[in-house]
C-alpha positions, 0 to 999 in steps of 0.5 A, spaced: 632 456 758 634 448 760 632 443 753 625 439 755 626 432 759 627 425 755 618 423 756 616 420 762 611 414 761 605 415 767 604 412 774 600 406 771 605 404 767 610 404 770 607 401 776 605 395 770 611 394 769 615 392 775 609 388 776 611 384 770 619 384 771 617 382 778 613 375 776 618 373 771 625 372 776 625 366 777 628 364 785 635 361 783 636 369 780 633 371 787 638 367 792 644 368 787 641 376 787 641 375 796 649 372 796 652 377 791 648 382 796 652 378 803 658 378 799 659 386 797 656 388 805 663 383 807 668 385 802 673 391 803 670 397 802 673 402 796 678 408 798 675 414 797 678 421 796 678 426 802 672 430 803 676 436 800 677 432 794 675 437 788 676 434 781 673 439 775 672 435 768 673 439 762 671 438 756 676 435 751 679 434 757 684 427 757 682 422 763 685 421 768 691 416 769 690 411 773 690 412 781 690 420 780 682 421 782 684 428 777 685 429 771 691 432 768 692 439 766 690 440 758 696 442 754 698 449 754 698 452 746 705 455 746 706 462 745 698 463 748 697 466 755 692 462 759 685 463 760 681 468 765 678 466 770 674 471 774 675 478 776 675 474 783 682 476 788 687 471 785 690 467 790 699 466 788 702 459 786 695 456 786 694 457 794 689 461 799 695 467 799 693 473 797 697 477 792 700 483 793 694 489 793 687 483 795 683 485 800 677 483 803 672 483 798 665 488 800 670 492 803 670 499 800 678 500 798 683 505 801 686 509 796 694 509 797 698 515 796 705 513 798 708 506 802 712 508 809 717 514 809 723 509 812 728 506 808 730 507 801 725 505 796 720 508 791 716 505 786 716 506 778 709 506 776 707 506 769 700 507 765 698 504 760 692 508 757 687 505 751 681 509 750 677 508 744 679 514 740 687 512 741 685 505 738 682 509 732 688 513 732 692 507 731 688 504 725 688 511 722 695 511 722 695 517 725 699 516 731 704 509 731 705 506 737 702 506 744 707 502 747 713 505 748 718 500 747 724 504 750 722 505 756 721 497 757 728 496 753 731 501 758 728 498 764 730 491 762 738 493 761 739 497 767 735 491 770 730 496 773 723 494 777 718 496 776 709 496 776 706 497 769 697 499 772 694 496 764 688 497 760 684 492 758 684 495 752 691 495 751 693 489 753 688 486 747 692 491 742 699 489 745 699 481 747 706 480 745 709 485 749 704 484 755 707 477 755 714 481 755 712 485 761 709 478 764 715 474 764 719 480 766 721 478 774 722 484 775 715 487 773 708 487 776 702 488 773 696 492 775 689 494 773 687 501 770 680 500 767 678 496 761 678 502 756 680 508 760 674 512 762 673 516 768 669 514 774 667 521 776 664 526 773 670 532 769 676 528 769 679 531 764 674 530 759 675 523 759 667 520 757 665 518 763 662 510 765 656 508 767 656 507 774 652 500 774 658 498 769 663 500 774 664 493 778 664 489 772 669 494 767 674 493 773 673 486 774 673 484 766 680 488 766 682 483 772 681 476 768 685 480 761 691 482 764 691 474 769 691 470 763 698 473 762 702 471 769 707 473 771 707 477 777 699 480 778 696 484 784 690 487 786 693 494 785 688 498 781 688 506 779 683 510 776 684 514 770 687 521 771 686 519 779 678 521 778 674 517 784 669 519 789 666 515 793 660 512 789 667 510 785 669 506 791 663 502 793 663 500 786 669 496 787 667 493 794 667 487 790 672 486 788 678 485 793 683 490 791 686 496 793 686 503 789 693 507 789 694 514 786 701 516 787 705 522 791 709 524 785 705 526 778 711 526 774 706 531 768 709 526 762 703 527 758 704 531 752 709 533 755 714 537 749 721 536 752 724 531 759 727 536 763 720 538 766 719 531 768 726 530 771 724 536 775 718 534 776 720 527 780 725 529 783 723 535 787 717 531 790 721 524 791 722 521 797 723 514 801 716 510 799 714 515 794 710 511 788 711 515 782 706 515 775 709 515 768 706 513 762 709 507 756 703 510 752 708 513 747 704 517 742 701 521 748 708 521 753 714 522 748 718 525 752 718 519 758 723 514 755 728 521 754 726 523 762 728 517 764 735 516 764 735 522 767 730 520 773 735 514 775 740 518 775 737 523 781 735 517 784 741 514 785 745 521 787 739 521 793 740 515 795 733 512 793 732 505 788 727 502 785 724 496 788 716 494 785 710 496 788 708 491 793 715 492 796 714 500 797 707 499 800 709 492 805 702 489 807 699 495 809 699 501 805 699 508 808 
């Protein structure tokens, strides 16, 4: 509701007025009024800005400095990720390139299960899952810790790349090592739902979004997780990889490409290493996109099983590389 307008006196008045005003000029005012007029039309015209021109002005934004037409950009608090911007595709460096994942918004998404089966690489990819009752579980105290620092640890000293897919929820109750995450060159960060709540119906017993919230879920998770920088992608996987085809044209929207994964690696509540080594390692192949989980108390066993994955994957000649790479411009 837009606040009423100043008061506006009738027509007649202000027809009386510039009556008055008009009988009042006296004719030297008049003839300097006609030079002054002359005199504007002869000189130089002013320098514009291109027509392309854009400049935004911010509350609490200083003025610009003097020749620069735009103002300069606020100064950032230390330690704080920047602010959202909208859950639009996101443009790398601050230009038109689409980032690694982005389609063309209206286009349903292709799901994506692997990248071409040449090469060497695969990709590691890791989820981190925050549903409502993890975040009550951890407020309890009955569980201590959904982000699984080992694995991060491991990652960064063997100097390992790697896609982390994040819930809104988690990256709200983990800033410091989202940020950790961000600064890392190696990590790229995707979207896995705001809280971690399936797309279809009996996915694993996960309660189940309403479909008219599952463009703007999706789209809120994006803005959460880009506030932080680093190495974003319009990646997105669907929890318990659930999703039909409502699911999809959910999504349209928003420009990004869901991938599932040809390797499930089975961590969750997994209650030794050895069968999640197994696991990857029998179904590894050039391309393969592989899914763990960093969400230590429900996948105890993933920062043990992963000394090990590496290891298998070096003796069969496979390394490593970030999602982007695996999947090249097109994904299969």
């Amino acid at each position: 509701m837009n606040p009423p307008g100043p008061h506006r006196a009738g027509p007649h008045c202000d027809h009386l007025a510039v009556s008055v005003k008009i009988a009042r000029v006296p004719l030297a005012a008049t003839l300097a009024a006609v030079v002054g007029a002359v005199a504007l039309l002869a000189g130089p015209v002013p320098l514009r800005s291109p027509a392309n021109a854009r400049v935004v002005w911010m509350p609490g934004t200083p003025p610009a400095p003097p020749g620069t037409g735009t103002p300069p950009p606020p100064a950032a608090t230390p330690g704080t990720p920047a602010p959202a911007t909208t859950g639009s595709p996101a443009t790398r460096n601050g230009t038109s390139a689409a980032v690694p994942g982005a389609t063309p918004p209206g286009t349903r998404p292709s799901v994506v299960d692997h990248g071409p089966r040449t090469g060497n690489k695969v990709a590691l990819t890791f989820d981190a899952d925050m549903t409502d009752a993890m975040r009550y579980q951890l407020r309890s105290g009955a569980v201590r810790s959904y982000a699984n620092l080992k694995i991060i640890e491991l990652l960064e000293r063997e100097r390992v790349p790697a896609t982390f897919f994040l819930t809104g929820k988690w990256v709200e109750q983990y800033p410091t090592v989202t940020r950790r995450l961000a600064t890392n060159p190696r990590f790229e960060l995707a979207n896995h739902t705001y809280g971690h709540l399936a797309f279809t119906p009996d996915c694993y017993g996960l309660p189940r979004i309403p479909e008219r919230e599952m463009t703007a879920d999706v789209a809120r998770t994006f803005d959460v997780v880009s506030a932080y920088g680093g190495r974003q992608t319009r990646y997105f996987r669907f929890p318990g990889l659930c999703h039909d085809r409502t699911a999809l044209t959910a999504l349209a929207p928003l420009g990004l490409t869901v991938v599932d994964g040809d390797v499930i690696s089975g961590d969750p509540f997994a209650t030794s290493w050895r069968p999640i080594v197994r696991a990857v390692l029998a179904g590894v192949r050039p391309g393969s996109v592989i899914v763990l989980h960093v969400t230590e108390a429900n996948a105890a066993m993933t920062d043990e099983a992963l000394p090990h994955i590496l290891a298998g994957l070096a003796e069969r000649g496979l390394t490593p590389a970030p999602l982007s790479e695996v999947l090249g411009p097109t994904g299969r």
